[in-house]
C-alpha positions as CSV (number, residue, x, y, z in Angstrom):
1,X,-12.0,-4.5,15.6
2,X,-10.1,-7.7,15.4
3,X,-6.8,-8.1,15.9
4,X,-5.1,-9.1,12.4
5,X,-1.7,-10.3,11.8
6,X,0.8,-7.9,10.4
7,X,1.5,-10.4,7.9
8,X,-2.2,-10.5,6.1
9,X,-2.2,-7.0,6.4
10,X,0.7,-6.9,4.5
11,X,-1.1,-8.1,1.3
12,X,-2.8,-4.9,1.2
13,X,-0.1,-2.2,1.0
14,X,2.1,-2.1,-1.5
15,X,5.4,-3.0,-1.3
16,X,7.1,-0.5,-3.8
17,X,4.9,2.4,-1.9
18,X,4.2,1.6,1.6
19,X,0.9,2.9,-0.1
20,X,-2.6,1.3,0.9
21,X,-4.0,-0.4,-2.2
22,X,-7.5,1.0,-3.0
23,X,-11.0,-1.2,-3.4
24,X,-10.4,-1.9,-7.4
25,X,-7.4,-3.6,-6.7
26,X,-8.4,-5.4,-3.0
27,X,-11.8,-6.3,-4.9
28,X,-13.4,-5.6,-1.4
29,X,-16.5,-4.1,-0.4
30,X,-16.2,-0.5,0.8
31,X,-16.8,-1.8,4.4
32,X,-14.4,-4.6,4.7
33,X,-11.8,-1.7,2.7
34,X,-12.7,1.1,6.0
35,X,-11.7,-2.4,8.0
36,X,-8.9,-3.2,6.5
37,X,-7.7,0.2,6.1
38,X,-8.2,1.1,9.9
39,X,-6.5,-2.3,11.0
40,X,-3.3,-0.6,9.0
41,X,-3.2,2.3,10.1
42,X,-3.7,1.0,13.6
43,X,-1.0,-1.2,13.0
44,X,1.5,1.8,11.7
45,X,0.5,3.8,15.3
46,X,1.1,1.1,17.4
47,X,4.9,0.0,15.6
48,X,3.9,-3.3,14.2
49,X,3.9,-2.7,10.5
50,X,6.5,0.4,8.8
51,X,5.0,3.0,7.6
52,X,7.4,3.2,4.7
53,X,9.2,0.4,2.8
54,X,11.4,1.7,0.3
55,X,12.9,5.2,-0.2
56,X,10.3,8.4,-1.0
57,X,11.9,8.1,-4.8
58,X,10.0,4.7,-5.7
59,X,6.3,7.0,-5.1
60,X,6.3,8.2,-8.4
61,X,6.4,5.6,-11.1
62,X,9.8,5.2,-13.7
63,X,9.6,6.1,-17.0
64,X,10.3,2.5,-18.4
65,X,9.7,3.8,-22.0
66,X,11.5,7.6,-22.3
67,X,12.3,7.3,-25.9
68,X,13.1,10.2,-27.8
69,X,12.6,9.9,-31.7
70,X,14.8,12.2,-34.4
71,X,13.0,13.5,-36.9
């Protein structure tokens, strides 16, 4: 496997998450996903890229909308 910078990598994990985004967002094939996938979690063992970027709270999504009607 080739040796990718952290950076590119980046552009497939989300920021919010840490989470690796899946094929229908990445729009790649499923064996360029196994590659890409692999070169991340290769990069998480080895210390180059966090495993985590924000806080365990942001992995569920807000409730933008939590409106309550009277009736």
């Amino acid at each position: 496997l080739l040796l990718v910078s952290r950076h590119l990598l980046s552009q497939f994990v989300s920021p919010h998450t840490g989470c690796i985004y899946g094929r229908h967002i990445t729009g790649l094939c499923n064996k360029k996903q196994k590659e890409i996938t692999k070169a991340i979690k290769r990069a998480h063992v080895f210390g180059f890229m966090p495993v985590m970027y924000k806080s365990p709270s942001f992995l569920t999504d807000p409730k933008i909308c939590n409106i309550k009607y009277s009736e």
